[in-house]
ZADO-1210 file (C-alpha; in nm, 4 decimals, padded with zeros to 6 digits):
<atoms>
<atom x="-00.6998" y="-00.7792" z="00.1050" code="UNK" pos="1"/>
<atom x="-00.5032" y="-00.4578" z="00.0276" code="UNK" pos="2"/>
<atom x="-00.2248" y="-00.4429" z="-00.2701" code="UNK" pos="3"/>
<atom x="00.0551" y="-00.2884" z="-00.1412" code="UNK" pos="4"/>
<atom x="00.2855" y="-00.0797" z="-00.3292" code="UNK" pos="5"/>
<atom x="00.6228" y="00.1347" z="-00.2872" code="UNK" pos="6"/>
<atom x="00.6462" y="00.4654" z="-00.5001" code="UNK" pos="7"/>
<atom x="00.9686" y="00.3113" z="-00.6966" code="UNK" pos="8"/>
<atom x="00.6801" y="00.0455" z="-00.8335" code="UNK" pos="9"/>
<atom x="00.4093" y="00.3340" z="-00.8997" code="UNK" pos="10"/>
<atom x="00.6449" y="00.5406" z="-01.1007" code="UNK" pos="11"/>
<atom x="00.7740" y="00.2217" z="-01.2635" code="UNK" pos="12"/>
<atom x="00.4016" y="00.1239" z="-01.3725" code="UNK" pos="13"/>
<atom x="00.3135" y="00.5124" z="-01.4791" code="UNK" pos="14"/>
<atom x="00.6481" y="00.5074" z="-01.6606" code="UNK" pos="15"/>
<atom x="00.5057" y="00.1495" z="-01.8404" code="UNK" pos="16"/>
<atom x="00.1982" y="00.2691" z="-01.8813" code="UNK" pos="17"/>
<atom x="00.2732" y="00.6388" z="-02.0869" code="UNK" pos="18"/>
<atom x="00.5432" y="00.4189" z="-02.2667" code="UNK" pos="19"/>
<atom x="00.3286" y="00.1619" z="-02.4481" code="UNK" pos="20"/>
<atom x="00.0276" y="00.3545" z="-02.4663" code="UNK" pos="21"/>
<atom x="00.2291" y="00.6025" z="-02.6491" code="UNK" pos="22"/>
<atom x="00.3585" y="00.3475" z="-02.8269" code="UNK" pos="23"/>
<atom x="-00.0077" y="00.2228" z="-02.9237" code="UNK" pos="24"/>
<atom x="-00.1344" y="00.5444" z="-03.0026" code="UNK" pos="25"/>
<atom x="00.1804" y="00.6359" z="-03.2380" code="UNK" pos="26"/>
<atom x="00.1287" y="00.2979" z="-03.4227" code="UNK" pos="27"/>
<atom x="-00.1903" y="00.2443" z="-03.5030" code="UNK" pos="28"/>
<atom x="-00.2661" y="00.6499" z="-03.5182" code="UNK" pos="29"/>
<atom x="-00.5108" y="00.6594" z="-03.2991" code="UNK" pos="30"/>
<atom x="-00.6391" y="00.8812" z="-02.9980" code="UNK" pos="31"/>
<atom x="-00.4265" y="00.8506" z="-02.6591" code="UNK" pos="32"/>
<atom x="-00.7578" y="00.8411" z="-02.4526" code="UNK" pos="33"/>
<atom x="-00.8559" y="00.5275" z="-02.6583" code="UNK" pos="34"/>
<atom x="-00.5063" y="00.3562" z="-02.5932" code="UNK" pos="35"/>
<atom x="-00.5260" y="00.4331" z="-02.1943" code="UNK" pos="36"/>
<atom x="-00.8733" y="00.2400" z="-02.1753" code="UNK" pos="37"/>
<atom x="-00.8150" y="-00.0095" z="-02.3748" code="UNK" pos="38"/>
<atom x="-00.4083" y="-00.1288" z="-02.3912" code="UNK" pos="39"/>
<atom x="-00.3482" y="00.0864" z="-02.0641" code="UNK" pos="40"/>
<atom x="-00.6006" y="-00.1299" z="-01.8770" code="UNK" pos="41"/>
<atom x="-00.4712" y="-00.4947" z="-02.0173" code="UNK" pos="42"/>
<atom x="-00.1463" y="-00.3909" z="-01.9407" code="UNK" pos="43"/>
<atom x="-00.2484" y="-00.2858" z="-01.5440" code="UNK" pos="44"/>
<atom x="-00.5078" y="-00.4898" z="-01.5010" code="UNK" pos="45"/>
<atom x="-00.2593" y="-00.8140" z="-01.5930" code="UNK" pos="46"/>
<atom x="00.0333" y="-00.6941" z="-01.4086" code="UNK" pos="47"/>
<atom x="-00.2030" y="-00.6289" z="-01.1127" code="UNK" pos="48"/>
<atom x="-00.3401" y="-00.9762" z="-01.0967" code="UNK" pos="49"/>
<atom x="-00.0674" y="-01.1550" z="-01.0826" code="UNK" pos="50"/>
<atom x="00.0779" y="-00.9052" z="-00.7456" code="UNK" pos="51"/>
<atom x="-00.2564" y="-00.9110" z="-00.5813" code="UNK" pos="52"/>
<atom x="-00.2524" y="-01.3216" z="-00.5763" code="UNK" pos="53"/>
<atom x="00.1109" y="-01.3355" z="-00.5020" code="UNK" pos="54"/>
<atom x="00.0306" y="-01.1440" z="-00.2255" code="UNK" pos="55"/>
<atom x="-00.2646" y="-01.2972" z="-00.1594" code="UNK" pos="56"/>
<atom x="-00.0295" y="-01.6175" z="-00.0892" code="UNK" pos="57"/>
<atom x="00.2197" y="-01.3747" z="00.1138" code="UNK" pos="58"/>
<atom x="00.4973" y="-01.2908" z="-00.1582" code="UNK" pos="59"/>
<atom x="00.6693" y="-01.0067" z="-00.2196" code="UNK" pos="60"/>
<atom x="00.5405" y="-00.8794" z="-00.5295" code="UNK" pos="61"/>
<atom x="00.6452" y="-00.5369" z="-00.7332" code="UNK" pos="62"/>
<atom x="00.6254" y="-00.4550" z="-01.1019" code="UNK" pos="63"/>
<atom x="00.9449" y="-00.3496" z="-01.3080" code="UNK" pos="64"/>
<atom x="00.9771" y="-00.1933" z="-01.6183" code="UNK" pos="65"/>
<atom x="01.2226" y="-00.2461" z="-01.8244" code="UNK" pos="66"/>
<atom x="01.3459" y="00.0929" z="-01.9693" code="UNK" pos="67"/>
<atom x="01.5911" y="-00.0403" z="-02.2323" code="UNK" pos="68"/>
<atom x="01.2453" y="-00.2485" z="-02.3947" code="UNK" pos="69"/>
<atom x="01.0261" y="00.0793" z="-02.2916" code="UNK" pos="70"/>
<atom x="01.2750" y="00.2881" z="-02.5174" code="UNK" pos="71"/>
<atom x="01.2417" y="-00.0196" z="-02.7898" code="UNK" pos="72"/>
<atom x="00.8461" y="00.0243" z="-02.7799" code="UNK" pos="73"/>
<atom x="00.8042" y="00.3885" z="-02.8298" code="UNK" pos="74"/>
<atom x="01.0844" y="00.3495" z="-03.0782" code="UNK" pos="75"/>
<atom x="00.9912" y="00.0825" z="-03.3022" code="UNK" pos="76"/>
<atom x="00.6131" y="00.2101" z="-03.2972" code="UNK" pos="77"/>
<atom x="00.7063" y="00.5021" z="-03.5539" code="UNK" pos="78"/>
<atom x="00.7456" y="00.1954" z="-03.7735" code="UNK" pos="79"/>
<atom x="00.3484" y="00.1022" z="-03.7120" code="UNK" pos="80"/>
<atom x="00.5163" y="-00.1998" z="-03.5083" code="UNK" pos="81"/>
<atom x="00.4064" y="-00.2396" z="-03.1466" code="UNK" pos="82"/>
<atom x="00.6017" y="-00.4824" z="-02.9400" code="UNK" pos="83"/>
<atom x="00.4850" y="-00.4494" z="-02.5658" code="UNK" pos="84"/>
<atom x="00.7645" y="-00.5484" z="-02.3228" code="UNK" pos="85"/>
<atom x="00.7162" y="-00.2929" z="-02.0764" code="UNK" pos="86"/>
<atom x="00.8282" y="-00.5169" z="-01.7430" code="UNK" pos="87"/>
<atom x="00.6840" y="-00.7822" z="-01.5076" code="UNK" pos="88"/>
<atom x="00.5873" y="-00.8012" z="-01.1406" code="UNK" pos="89"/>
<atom x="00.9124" y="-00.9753" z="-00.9544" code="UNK" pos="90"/>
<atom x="00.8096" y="-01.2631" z="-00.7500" code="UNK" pos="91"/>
<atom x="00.9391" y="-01.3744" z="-00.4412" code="UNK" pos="92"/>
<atom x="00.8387" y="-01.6814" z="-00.3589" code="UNK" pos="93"/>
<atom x="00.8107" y="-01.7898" z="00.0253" code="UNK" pos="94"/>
<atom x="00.9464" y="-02.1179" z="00.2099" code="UNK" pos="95"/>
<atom x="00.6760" y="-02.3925" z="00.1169" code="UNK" pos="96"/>
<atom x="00.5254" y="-02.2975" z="-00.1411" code="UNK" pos="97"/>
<atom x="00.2870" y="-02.5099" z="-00.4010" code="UNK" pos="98"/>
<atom x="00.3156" y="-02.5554" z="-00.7299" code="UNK" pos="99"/>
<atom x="-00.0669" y="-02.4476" z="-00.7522" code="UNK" pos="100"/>
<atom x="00.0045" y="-02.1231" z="-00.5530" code="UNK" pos="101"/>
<atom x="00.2971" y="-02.0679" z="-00.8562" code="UNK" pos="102"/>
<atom x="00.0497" y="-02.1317" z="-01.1358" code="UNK" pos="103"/>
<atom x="-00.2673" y="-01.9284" z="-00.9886" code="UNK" pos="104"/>
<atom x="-00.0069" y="-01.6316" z="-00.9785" code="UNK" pos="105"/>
<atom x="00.0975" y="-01.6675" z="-01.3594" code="UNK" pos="106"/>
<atom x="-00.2986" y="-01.7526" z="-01.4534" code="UNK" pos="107"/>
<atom x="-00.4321" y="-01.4750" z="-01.2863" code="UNK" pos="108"/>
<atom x="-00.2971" y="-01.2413" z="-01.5645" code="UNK" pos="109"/>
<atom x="-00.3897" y="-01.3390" z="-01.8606" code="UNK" pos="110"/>
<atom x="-00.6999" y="-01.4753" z="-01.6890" code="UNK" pos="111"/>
<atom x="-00.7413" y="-01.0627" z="-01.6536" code="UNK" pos="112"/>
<atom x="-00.7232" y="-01.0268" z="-02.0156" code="UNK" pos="113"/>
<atom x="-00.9621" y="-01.3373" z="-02.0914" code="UNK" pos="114"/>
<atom x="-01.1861" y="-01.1382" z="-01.8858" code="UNK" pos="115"/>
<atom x="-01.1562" y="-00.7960" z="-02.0398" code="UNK" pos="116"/>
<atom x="-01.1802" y="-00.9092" z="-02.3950" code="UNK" pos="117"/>
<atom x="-01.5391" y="-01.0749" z="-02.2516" code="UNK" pos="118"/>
<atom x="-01.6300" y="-00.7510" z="-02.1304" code="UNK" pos="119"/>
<atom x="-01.5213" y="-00.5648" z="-02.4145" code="UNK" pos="120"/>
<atom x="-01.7107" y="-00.8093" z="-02.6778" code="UNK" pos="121"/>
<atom x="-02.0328" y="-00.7818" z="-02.4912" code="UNK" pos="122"/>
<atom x="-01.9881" y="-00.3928" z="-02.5094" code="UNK" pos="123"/>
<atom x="-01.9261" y="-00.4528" z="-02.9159" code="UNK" pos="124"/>
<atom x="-02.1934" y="-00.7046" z="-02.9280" code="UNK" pos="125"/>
<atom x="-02.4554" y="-00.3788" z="-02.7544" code="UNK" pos="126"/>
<atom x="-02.4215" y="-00.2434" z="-03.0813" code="UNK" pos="127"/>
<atom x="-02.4004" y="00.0646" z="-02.9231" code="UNK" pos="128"/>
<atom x="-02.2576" y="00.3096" z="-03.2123" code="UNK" pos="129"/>
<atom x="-02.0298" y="00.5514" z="-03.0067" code="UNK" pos="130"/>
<atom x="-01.8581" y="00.2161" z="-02.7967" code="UNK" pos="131"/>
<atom x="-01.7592" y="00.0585" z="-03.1389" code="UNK" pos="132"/>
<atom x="-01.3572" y="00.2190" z="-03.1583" code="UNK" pos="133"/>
<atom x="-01.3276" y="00.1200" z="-02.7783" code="UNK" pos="134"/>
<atom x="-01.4745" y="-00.2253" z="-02.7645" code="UNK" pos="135"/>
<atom x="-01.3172" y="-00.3562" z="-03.1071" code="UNK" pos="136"/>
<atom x="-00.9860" y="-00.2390" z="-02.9925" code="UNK" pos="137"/>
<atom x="-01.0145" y="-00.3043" z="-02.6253" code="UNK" pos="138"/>
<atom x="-01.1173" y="-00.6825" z="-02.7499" code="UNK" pos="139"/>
<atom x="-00.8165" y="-00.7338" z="-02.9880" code="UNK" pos="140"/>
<atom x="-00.6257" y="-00.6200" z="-02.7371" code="UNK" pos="141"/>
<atom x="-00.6916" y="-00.8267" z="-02.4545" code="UNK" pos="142"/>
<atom x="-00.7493" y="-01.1174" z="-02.6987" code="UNK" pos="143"/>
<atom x="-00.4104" y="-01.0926" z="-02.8366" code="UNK" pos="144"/>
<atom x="-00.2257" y="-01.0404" z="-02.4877" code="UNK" pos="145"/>
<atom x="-00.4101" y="-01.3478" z="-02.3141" code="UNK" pos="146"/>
<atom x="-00.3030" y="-01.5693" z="-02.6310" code="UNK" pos="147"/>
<atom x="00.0489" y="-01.4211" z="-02.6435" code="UNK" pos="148"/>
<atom x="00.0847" y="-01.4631" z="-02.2892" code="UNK" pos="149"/>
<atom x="-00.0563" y="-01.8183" z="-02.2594" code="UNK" pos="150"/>
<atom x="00.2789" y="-01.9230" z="-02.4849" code="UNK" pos="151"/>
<atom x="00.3936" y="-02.2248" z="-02.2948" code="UNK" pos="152"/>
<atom x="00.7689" y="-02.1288" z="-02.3194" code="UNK" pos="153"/>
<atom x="01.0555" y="-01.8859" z="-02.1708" code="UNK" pos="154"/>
<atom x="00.8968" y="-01.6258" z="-01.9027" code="UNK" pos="155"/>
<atom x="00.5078" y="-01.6386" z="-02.0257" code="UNK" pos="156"/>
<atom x="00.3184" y="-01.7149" z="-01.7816" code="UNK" pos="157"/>
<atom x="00.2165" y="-02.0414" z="-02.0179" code="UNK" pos="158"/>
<atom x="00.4678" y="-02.2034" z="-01.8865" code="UNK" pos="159"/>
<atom x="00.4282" y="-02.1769" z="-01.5520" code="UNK" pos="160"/>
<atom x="00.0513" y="-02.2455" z="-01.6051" code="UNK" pos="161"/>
<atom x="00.1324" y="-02.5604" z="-01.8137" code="UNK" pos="162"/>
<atom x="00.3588" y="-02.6958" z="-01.5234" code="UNK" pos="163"/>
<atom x="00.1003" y="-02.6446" z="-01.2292" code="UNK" pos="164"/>
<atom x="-00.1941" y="-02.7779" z="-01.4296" code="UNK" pos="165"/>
<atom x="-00.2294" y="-02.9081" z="-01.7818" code="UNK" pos="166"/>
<atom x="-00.6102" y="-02.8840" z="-01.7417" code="UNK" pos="167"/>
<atom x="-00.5949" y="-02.5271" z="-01.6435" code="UNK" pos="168"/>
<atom x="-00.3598" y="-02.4238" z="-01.8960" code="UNK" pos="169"/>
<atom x="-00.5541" y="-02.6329" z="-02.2023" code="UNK" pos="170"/>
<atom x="-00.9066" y="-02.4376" z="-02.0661" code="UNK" pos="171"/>
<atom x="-00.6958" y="-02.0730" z="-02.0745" code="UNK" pos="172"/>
<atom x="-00.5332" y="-02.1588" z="-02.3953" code="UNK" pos="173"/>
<atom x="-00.8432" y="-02.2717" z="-02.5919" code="UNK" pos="174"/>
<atom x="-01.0398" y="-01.9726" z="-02.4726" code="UNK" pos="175"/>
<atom x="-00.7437" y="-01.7532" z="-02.5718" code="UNK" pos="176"/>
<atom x="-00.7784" y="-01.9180" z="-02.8908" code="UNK" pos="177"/>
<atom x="-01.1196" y="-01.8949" z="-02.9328" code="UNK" pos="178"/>
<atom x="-01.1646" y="-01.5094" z="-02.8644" code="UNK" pos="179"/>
<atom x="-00.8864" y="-01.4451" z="-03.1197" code="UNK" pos="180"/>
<atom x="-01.0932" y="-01.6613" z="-03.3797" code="UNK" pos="181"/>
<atom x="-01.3944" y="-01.4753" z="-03.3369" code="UNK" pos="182"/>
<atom x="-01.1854" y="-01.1407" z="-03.3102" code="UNK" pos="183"/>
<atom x="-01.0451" y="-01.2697" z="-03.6883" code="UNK" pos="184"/>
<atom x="-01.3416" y="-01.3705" z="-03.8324" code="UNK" pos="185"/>
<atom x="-01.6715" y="-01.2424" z="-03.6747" code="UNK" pos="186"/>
<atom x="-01.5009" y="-00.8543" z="-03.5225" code="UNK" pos="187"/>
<atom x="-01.2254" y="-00.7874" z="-03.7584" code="UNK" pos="188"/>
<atom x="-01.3370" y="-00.4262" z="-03.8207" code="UNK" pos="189"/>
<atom x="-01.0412" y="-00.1632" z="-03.8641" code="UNK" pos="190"/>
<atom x="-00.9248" y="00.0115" z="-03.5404" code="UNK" pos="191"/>
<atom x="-01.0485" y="00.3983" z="-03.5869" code="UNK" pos="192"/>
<atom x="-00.9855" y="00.6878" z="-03.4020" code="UNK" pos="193"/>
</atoms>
């Protein structure tokens, strides 16, 4: 199945994208190259999910950024602070729909990041010197935005989760939980340049 996608969404997304990895890069003082592989790709990789499986059940699905939070990012992260609100895909749900089509659209995001921080913790775990900065930060990242993201509250995707299927939502949540443990107390290394 293609993603489709207009050029307001692309710019939207590249504006996203330069925003918070800026925003990354400023805070934690570390090369821009590093932020775009590791924040760059939770962030597109996420937002991406969830559009290609709306549109995998026929939705209309485009990200938006939210430029007043983009401007708060890049702002606030010349106080070391990163706070990543950069937009969401809009969802347009068709006639019909199932509460299970609804929840594999919000899991399939931070399902993204579940899988990334896997990926990125075997590539830590190769003990490969020169793939130490990426992996350790490309893991806390995605660790930290499938947890944050799993929130079962207000717009996280949690909630909508948690509402389709409590099973599905208590699997993503514990495995959230569990790579941020192991991030804490078996990879907590500083992030380096």
């Amino acid at each position: 199945m293609k993603i489709r996608f207009s050029k307001t969404e692309i710019i939207h997304i590249l504006c996203s994208l330069a925003a918070i990895t800026a925003a990354f890069a400023i805070a934690y003082q570390i090369n821009i190259f590093l932020g775009i592989l590791t924040l760059g790709l939770g962030f597109l990789l996420h937002e991406l999910s969830h559009k290609a499986v709306a549109q995998h059940y026929r939705c209309f699905a485009e990200f938006r950024a939210d430029f007043r939070m983009l401007l708060f990012t890049v702002l606030i992260s010349f106080m070391g602070i990163v706070f990543a609100a950069p937009g969401a895909v809009v969802i347009l749900g068709r006639p019909g729909m199932k509460r299970k089509e609804f929840g594999r659209i919000a899991a399939a995001g931070p399902l993204a990041n579940i899988i990334l921080s896997l990926i990125f913790l075997g590539l830590f775990l190769s003990g490969v010197p020169w793939l130490k900065a990426l992996s350790v930060t490309g893991f806390m990242i995605n660790s930290w935005l499938a947890l944050f993201n799993m929130l079962p509250f207000g717009m996280f995707d949690g909630r909508k989760v948690l509402y389709w299927s409590k099973k599905a939502f208590g699997a993503m949540l514990a495995v959230s939980i569990l790579l941020v443990i192991i991030l804490e107390f078996f990879v907590n290394v500083p992030v380096v340049q």
